[in-house]
C-alpha positions as CSV (number, residue, x, y, z in Angstrom):
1,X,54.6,-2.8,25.8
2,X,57.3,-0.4,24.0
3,X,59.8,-2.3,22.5
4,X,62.7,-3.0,24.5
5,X,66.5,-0.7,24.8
6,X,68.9,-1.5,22.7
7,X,72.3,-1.8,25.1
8,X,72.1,-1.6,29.2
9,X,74.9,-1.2,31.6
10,X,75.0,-2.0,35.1
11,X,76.5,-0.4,37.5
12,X,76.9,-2.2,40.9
13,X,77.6,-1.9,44.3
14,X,80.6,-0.3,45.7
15,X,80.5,3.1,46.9
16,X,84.5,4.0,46.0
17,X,83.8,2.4,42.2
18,X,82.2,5.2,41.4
19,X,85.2,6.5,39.3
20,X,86.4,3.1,37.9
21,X,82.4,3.3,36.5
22,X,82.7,6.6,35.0
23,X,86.0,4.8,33.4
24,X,83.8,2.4,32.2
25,X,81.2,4.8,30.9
26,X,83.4,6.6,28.3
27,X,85.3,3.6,27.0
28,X,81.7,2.6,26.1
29,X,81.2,5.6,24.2
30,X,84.8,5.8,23.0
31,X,83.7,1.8,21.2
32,X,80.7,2.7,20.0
33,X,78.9,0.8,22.8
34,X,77.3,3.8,24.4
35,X,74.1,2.2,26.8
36,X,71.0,3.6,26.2
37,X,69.6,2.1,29.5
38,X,71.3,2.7,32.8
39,X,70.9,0.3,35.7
40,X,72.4,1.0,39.3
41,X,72.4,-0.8,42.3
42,X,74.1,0.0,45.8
43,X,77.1,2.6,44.9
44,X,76.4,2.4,41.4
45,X,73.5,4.4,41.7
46,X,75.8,7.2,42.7
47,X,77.8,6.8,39.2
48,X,74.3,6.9,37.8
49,X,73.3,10.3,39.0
50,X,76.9,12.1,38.3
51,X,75.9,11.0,34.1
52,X,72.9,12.7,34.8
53,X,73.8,15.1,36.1
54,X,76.8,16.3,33.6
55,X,77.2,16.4,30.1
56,X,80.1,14.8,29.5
57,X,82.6,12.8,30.7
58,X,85.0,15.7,31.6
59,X,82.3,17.2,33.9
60,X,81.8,14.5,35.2
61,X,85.1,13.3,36.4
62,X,85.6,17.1,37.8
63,X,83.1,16.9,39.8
64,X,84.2,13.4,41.3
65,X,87.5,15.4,42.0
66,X,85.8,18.6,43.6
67,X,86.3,19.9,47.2
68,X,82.6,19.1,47.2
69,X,82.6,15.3,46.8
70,X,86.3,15.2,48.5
71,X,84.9,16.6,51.9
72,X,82.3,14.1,51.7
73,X,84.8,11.4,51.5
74,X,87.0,12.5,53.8
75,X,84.6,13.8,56.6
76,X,83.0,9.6,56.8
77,X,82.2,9.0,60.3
78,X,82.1,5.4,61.7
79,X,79.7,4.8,64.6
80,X,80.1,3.2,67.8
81,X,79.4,0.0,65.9
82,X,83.2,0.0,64.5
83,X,84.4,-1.3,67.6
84,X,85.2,-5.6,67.0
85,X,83.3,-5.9,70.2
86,X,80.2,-4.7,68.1
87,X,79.9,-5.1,64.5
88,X,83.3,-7.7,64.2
89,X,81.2,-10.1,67.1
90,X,77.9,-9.8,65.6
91,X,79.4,-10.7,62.0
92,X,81.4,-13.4,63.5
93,X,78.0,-15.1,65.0
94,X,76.3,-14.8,61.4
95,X,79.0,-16.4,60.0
96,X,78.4,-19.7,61.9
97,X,75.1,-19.2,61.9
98,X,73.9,-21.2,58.3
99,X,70.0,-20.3,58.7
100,X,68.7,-17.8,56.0
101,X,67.0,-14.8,58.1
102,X,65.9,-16.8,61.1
103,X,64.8,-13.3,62.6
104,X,64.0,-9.6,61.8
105,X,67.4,-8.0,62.4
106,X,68.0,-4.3,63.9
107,X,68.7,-2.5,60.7
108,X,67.5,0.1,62.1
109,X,70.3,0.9,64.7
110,X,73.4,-1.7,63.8
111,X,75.1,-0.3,61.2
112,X,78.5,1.2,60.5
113,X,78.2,4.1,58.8
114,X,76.5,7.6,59.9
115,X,74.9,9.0,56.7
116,X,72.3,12.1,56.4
117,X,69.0,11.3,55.6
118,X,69.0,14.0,52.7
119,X,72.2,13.8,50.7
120,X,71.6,17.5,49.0
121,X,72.7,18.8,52.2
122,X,76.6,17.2,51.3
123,X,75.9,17.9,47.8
124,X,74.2,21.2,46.5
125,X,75.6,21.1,43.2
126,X,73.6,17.9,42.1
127,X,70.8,18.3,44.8
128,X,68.0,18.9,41.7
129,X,69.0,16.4,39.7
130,X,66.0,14.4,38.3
131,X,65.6,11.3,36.1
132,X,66.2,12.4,32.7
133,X,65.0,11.4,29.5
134,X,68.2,11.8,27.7
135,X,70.0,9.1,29.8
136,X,66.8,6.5,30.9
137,X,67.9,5.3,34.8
138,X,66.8,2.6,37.0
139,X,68.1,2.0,40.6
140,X,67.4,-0.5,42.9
141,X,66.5,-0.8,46.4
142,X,64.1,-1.9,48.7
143,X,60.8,-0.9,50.7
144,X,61.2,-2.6,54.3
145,X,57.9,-4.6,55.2
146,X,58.4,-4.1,58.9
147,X,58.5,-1.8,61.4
148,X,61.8,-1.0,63.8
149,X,59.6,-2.2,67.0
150,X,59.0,-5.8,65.1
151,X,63.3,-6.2,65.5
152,X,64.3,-9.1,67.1
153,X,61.4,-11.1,66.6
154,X,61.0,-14.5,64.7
155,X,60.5,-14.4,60.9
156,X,58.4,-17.2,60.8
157,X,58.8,-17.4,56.8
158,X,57.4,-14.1,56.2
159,X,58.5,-11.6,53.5
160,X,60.4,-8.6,54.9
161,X,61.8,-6.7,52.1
162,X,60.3,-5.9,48.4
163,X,62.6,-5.0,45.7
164,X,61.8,-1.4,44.4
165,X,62.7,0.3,41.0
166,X,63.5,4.0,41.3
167,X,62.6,5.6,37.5
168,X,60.8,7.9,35.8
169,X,57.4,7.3,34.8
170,X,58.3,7.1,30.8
171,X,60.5,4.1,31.7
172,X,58.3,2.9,34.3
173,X,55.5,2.5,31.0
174,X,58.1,-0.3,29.8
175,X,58.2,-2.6,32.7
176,X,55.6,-4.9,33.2
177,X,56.4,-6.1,36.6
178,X,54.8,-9.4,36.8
179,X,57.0,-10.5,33.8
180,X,60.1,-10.2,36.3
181,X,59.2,-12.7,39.2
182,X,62.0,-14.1,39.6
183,X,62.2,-18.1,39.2
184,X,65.4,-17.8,41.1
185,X,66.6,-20.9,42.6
186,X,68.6,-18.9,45.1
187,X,65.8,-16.6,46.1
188,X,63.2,-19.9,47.5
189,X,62.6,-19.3,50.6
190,X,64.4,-15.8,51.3
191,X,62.8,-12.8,53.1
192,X,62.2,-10.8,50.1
193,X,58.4,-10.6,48.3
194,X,58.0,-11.9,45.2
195,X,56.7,-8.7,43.3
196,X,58.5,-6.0,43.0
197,X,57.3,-2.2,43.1
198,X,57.8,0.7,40.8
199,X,58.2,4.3,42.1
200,X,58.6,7.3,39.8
201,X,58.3,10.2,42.2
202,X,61.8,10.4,44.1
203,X,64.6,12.4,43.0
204,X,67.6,10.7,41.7
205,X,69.5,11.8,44.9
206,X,66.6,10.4,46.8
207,X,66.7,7.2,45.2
208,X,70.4,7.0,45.6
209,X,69.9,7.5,49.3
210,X,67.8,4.3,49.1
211,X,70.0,2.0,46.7
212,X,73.2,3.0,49.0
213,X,71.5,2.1,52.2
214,X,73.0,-1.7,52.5
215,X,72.2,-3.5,55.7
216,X,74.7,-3.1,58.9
217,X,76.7,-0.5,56.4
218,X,74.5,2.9,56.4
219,X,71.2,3.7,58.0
220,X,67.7,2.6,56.5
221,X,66.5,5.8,54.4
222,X,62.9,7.4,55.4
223,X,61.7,8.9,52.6
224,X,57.5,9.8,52.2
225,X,56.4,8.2,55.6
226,X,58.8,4.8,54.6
227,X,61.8,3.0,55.1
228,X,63.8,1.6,52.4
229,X,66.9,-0.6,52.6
230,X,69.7,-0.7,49.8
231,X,70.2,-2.0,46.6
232,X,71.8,-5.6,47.8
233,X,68.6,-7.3,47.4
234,X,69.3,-7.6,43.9
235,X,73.0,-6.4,43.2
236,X,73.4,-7.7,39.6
237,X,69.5,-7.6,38.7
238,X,69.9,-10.1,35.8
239,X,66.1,-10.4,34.6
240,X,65.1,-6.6,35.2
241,X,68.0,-6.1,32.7
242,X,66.8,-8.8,30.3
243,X,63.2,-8.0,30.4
244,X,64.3,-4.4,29.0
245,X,67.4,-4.6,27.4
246,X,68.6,-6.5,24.0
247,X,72.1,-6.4,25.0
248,X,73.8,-5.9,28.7
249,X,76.9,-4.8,29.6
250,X,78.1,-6.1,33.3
251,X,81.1,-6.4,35.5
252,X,82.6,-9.5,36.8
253,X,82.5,-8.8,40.3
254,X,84.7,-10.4,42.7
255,X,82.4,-13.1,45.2
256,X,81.2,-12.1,48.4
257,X,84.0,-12.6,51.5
258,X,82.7,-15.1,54.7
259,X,81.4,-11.7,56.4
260,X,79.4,-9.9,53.6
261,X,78.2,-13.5,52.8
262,X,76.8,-13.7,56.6
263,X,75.5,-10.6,56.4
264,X,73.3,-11.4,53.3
265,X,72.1,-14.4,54.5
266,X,70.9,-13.4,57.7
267,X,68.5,-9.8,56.7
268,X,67.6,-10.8,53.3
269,X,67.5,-15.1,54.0
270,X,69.8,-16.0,50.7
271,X,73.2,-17.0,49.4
272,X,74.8,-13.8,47.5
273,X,77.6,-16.1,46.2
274,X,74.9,-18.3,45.2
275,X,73.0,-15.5,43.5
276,X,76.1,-14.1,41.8
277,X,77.0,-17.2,40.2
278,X,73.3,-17.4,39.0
279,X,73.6,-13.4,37.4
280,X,76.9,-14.8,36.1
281,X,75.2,-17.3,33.6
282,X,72.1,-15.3,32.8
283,X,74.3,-12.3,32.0
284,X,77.1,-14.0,30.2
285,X,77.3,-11.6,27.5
286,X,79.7,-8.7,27.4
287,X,81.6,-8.8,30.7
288,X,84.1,-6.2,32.0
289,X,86.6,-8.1,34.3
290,X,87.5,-6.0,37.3
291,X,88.1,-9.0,39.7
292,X,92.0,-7.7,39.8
293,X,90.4,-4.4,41.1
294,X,92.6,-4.4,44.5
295,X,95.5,-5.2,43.2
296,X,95.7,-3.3,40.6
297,X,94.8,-0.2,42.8
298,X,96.7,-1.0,45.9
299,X,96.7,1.9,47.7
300,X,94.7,4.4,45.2
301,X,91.7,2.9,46.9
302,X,89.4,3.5,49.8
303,X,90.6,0.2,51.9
304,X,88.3,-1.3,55.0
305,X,90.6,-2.7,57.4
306,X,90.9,-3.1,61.6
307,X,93.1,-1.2,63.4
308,X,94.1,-4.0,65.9
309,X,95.4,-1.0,68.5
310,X,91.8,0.7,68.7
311,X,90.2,-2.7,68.4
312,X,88.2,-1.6,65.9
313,X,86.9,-1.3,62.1
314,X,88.9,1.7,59.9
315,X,89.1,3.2,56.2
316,X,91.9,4.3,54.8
317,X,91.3,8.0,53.4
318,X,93.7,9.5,51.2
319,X,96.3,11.8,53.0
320,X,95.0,15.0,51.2
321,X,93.0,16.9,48.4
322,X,96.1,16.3,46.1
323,X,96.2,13.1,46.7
324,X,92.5,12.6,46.6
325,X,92.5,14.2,43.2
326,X,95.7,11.4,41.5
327,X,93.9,8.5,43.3
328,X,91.1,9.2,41.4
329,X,92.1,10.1,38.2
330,X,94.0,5.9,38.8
331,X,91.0,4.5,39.4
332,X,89.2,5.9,36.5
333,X,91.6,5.1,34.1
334,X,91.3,1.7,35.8
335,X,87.9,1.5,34.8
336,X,88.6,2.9,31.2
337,X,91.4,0.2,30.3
338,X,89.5,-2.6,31.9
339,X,86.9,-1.7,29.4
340,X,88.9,-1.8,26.3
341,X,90.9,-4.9,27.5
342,X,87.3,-6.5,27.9
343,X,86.1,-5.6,24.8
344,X,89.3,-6.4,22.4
345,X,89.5,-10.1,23.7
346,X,85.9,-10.5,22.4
């Protein structure tokens, strides 16, 4: 067993933190704090590939600003399942319904947003971007355990999802995976398998594809012959970051709402607001506090709302490239003095 990394960050969840990440990222760097370890889940794993994938933070932030990423943003397409008669029903059910995963739900065809399978198609500049060494990466996500024709059945206590770790096979050496069963209180009784798996030969975009695909949000991905579901299974993944970091650099995330809550319990059969306060006291090291986040950006940020006309689920896109381009440069600089406010009240 090598010995462990001296600093991780973690990047999680939230596919429009991506800037307020990069943010993050250099004030790290700026303080002397630079990670040597990153660890993404959901959205995250988006920020993950972009430092990969550039050199610095300059290029990084461009690219975050290009007509590339800007028409993937702007060209999001809901499905059928916006309407409140769908998806605003459904989570209304879960949220009066208290059982954790009492069936295999339809993953496979409820969910909210349309994505492409393979994401190089909507992003050819970063399409061959592997895990390097210069910048060791770990995302997370999950191998489904069932098949779409098992939907709809009873769960009858079995195990449905297993917890995956996207890397490359250097980093992959330092994990010994039976060292990071979790003990979690929160976890007893949930659908997800006790051991997690290792996989070192997907692409970064691949494994982004996986981490990003959250239940009821974005489609399972099918990658080699296999689903995989997103990265919520363990959005804050407390003991993978112990077991390989010395030191770990986290956000304090704002709780779940009723709905996302609902949702949670019902796929993956736990609490998230019970497993976030459980991250919160094994990582309370060096937090950076961005629970202000939406405030603080009040209409610089992608916002999910319902447009009571249409009856139905909407985002809130910015008006045009220009704008696009300021909001974005506002939510990184977000991310950058959140970091430094973090750090001096140390």
């Amino acid at each position: 067993m090598d010995e462990k990394f001296k600093r991780a960050v973690i990047f999680s969840g939230g596919g429009t933190r991506l800037m307020i990440y990069l943010g993050i990222f250099a004030a790290l760097e700026e303080l002397d704090l630079k990670p040597d370890l990153l660890i993404a889940s959901c959205g995250g794993s988006f920020t993950a590939t972009i430092i990969n994938a550039f050199p610095d933070h300059l290029s990084r932030k461009e690219y975050l600003q290009s007509e590339e990423y800007f028409q993937f943003v702007s060209g999001t397409v809901l499905t059928k399942q916006k309407k409140l008669s769908q998806i605003g029903l459904f989570s209304l059910k879960k949220i009066f319904d208290k059982r954790k995963a009492p069936f295999i739900e339809d993953v496979f065809n409820r969910y909210l947003v349309e994505m492409p399978q393979d994401l190089s198609l909507c992003f050819p500049s970063i399409k061959n971007v592997q895990f390097s060494k210069e910048i060791p990466t770990i995302i997370i996500g999950s191998e489904l355990l069932f098949t779409p024709e098992e939907c709809g059945q009873k769960r009858n206590e079995r195990k449905l999802y297993q917890k995956t770790i996207f890397t490359d096979p250097e980093t992959a050496k330092k994990i010994n995976s039976e060292q990071i069963t979790s003990s979690s209180e929160s976890l007893k009784n949930s659908a997800i398998e006790e051991f997690l798996k290792i996989v070192t030969n997907f692409s970064l975009l691949e494994s982004t594809r996986v981490s990003i695909s959250d239940m009821f949000y974005v489609e399972p991905a099918f990658l080699q012959g296999k689903h995989f579901a997103g990265g919520a299974i363990d959005l804050v993944p407390a003991e993978i970051s112990q077991h390989l970091a010395q030191e770990i650099i986290t956000e304090k995330k704002q709780f779940y709402n009723a709905v996302e809550e609902a949702l949670v319990r019902s796929v993956l059969g736990f609490s998230g607001n019970e497993r976030l306060a459980e991250t919160n006291q094994l990582l309370s090291g060096l937090q950076i506090d961005t629970t202000n986040i939406k405030q603080e950006l009040e209409g610089h940020y992608l916002k999910k709302g319902i447009d009571w006309r249409k009856f139905e689920v909407c985002f809130s896109f910015p008006k045009n490239y220009q704008q696009f381009v300021k909001d974005m440069e506002i939510q990184w600089q977000y991310g950058f003095d959140q970091t430094m406010k973090s750090i001096k009240k140390r």
